[in-house]
C-alpha positions in Angstrom: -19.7 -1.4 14.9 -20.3 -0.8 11.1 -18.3 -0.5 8.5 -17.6 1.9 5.8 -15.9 1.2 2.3 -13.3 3.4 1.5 -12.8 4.2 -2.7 -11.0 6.1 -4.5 -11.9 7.3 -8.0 -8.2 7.6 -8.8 -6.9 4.7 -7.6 -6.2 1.6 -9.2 -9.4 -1.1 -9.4 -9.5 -4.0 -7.3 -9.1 -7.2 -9.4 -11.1 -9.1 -6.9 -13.9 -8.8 -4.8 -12.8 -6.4 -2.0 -12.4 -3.2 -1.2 -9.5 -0.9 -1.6 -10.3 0.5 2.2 -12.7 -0.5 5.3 -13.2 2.0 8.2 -14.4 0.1 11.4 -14.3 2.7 14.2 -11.5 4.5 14.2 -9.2 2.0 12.2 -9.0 2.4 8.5 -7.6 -0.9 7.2 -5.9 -0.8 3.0 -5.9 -3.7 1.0 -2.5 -4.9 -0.3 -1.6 -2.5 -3.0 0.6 -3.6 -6.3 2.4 -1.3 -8.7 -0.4 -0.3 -11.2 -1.0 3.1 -12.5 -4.0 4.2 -11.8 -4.4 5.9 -14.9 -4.0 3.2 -17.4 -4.4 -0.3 -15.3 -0.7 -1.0 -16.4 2.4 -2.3 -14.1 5.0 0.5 -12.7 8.4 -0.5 -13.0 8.6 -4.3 -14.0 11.6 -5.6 -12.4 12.7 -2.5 -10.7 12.0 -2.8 -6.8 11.9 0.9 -6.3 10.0 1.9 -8.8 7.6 -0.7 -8.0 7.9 0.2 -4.4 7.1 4.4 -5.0 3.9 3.4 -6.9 3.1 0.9 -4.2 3.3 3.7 -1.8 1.2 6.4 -4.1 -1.6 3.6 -4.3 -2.2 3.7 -0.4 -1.5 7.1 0.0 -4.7 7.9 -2.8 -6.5 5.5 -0.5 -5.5 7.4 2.2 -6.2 10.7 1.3 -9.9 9.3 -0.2 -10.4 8.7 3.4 -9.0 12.2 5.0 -5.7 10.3 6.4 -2.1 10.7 5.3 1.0 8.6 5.7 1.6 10.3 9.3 -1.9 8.0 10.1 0.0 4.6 9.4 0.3 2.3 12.5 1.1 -0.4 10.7 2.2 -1.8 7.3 3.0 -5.3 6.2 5.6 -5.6 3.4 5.6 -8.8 0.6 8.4 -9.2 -2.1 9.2 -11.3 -3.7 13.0 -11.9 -3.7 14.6 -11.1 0.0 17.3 -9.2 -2.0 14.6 -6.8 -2.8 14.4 -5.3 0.8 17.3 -3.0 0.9 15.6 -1.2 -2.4 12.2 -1.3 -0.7 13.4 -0.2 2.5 15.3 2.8 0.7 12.2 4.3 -1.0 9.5 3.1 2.4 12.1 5.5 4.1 11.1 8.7 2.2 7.5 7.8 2.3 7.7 7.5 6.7 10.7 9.9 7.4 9.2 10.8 10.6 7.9 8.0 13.2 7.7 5.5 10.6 4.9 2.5 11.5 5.2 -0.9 13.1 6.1 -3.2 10.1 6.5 -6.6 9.3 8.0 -7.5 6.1 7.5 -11.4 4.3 9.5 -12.7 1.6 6.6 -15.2 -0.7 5.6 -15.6 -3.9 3.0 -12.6 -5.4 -0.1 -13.2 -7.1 1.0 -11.3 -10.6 4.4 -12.4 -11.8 5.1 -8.6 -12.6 4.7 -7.7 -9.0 7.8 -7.2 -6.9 5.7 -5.6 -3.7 2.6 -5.4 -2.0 2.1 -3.3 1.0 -1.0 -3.3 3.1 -1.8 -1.3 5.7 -3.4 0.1 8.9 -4.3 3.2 9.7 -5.8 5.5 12.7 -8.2 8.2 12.5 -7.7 11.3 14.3 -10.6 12.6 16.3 
């Protein structure tokens, strides 16, 4: 099966070598996304888990959408912060962004690459034939 590199132009740049999307089959499968506006490279938010968390969530979906998918795609997500106290903010906002059949989800408390980074969120996603 081959696979297809998913960019967006208005997305935030990776700051490593991979790619911000991979479509193998019918999976798309997003890189961990952190709180950085896309239009000037700059953290969302620092030290405020939801605000961090709503530009976590904007990140994928532009992904997303570069690929033809929406948040009603997600199968899965996997959730990082930073500070366990974090998740009932995180959760609060991840709730408006999945009202309706929300992913699987798995969510780990470690410590983030960036230390202005509260959340990353990676993802899964399935493509509708």
């Amino acid at each position: 099966m081959s696979k297809k590199v998913i960019e967006a132009s208005n997305a935030p740049k990776p700051v490593g070598p991979y790619s911000p999307g991979i479509q193998v089959g019918d999976l798309l499968f997003l890189s961990g996304q952190g709180a950085i506006d896309p239009s000037n490279g700059k953290w969302v938010g620092v030290g405020d888990i939801k605000a961090q968390t709503k530009r976590v969530l904007e990140n994928l979906q532009i992904v997303l959408n570069a690929a033809g998918l929406s948040m009603d795609d997600v199968a899965k997500t996997t959730v990082f912060l930073r500070k366990a106290s974090d998740f009932q903010g995180m959760n609060e906002v991840y709730r408006t962004f999945f009202a309706m059949s929300p992913p699987a989800r798995s969510t780990i408390v470690t410590d983030l690459l960036f230390p202005e980074m509260l959340v990353e969120i990676e993802a899964v996603a399935h493509l509708r034939k």
